[in-house]
C-alpha positions in Angstrom: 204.1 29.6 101.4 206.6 32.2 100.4 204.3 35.5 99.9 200.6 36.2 99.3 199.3 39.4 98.3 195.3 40.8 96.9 195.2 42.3 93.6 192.4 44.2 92.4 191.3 44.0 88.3 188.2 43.5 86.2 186.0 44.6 89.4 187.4 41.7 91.0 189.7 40.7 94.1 192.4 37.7 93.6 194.0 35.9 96.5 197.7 35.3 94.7 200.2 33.1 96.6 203.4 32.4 95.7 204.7 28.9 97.0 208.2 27.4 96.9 208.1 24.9 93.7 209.8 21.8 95.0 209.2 20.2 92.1 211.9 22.0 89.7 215.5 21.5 90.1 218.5 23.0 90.1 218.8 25.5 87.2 221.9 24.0 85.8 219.8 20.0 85.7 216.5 22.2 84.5 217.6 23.8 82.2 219.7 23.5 78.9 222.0 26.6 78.8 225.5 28.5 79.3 226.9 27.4 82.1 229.3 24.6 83.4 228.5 23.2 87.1 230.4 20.7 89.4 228.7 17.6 90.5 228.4 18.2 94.8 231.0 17.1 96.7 233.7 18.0 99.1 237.4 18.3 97.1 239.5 21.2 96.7 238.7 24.0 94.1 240.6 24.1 91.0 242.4 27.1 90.1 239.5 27.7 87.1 236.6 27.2 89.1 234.6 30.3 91.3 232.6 28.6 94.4 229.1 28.9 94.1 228.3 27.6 97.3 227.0 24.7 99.0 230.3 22.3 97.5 229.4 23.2 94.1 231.5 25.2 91.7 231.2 27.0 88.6 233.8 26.1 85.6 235.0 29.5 85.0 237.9 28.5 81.9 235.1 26.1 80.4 232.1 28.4 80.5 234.6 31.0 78.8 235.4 28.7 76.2 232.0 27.8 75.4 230.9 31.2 75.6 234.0 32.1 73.0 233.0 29.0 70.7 228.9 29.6 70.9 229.0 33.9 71.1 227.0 34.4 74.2 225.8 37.6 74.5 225.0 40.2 77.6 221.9 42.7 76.7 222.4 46.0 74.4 222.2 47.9 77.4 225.0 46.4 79.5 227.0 46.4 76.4 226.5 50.5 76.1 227.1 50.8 79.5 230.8 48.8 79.8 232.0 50.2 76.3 231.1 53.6 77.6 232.9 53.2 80.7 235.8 51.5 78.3 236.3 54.1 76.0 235.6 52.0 72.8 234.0 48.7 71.7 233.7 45.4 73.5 236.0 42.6 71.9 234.4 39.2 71.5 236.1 38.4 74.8 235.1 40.4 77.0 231.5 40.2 76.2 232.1 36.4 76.3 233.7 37.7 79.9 230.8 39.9 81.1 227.8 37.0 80.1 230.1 34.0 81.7 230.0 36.4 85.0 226.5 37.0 84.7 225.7 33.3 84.4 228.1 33.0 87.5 225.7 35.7 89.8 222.7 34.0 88.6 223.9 30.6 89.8 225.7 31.9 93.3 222.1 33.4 93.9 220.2 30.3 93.5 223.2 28.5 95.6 223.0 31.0 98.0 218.8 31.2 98.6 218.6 34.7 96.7 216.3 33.2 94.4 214.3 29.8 94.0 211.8 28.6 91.8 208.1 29.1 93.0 204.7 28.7 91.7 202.1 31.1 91.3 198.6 30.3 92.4 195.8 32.6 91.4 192.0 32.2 92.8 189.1 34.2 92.7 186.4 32.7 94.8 186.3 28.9 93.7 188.1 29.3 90.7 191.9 28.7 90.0 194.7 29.3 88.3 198.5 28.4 88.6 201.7 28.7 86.9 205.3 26.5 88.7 208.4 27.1 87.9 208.8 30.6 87.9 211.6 33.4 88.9 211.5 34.0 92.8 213.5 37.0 94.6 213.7 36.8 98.2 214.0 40.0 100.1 212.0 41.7 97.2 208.4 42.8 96.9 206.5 41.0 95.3 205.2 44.3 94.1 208.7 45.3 92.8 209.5 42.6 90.9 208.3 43.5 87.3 207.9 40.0 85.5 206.7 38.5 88.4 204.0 40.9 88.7 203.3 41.0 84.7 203.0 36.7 85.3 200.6 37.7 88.1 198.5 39.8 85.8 198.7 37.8 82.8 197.3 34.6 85.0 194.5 36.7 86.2 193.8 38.0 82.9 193.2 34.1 81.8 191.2 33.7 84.9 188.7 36.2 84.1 188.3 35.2 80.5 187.4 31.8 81.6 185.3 32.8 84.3 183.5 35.3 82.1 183.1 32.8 79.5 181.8 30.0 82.1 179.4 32.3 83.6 178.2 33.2 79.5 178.1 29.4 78.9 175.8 28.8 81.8 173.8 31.6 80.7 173.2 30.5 77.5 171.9 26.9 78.6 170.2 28.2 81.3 168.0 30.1 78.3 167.6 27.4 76.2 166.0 24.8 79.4 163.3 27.8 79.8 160.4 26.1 78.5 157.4 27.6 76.0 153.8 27.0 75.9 152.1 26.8 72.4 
């Protein structure tokens, strides 16, 4: 277990855990995106490359050029904030720049145990609910981090829907076995 933490909602209390998800792998092997990993293994860095830790290293020249070729992007308010401390507008380039960098950090922290994948389990007396393969920051609140705790809510939202709508089903057959006289 990684973190556990009550949350109050609905006149409820929910016991949410967060556990490391060993079953998802490496975000480069998960997941079909930007970036351009080594395979592991002890050799000598190439000029082009940035270490991201643990033998592995990041393709810096080949991520540029596939950001260059496919337009990656960096959010609007990144972009504001560089071409305000520039002066002027962003070329193609250095946004390409910026968003190769940023899938750089978000590697070297996953390399480097800043993040991990975990899954969130959700219960409210015998009932469950559970969601793997989600975001993890280590030396964050759980608390602080905002989509982990809108995931958090969102599961327990679904829990109480289908609690409220077992509890109604049971109701409604537990009505219909009363038996009448004539």
């Amino acid at each position: 277990m990684i973190d556990s933490i009550k949350v109050e909602k609905c006149g409820y209390t929910f016991d949410v855990t967060i556990e490391q998800d060993c079953d998802t792998q490496a975000p480069w092997i998960e997941f079909e995106v930007h970036w351009v990993v080594t395979s592991k293994g002890r050799r000598d860095k190439k000029p082009s490359e940035l270490k991201l830790g643990n033998d592995r290293y990041y393709d810096f020249k080949l991520s540029m050029q596939k950001a260059m070729r496919e337009s990656w992007s960096i959010s609007e308010d990144l972009k504001l904030q560089l071409e305000f401390k520039k002066g002027g507008k962003l070329t193609k380039r250095e946004i390409a720049h910026h968003a190769v960098m940023q899938d750089y950090q978000y590697l070297s922290d996953w390399c480097n145990d800043r993040w991990t994948f975990a899954g969130i389990i959700v219960k409210c007396g015998e009932n469950e609910m559970s969601l793997w393969g989600v975001e993890y920051k280590y030396f964050v609140d759980v608390e602080q981090q905002s989509y982990l705790m809108s995931t958090i809510h969102d599961l327990i939202d679904e829990l109480v829907y289908t609690v409220t709508k077992e509890q109604q089903e049971i109701e409604f057959w537990n009505m219909r076995d009363v038996v009448t006289c004539v």
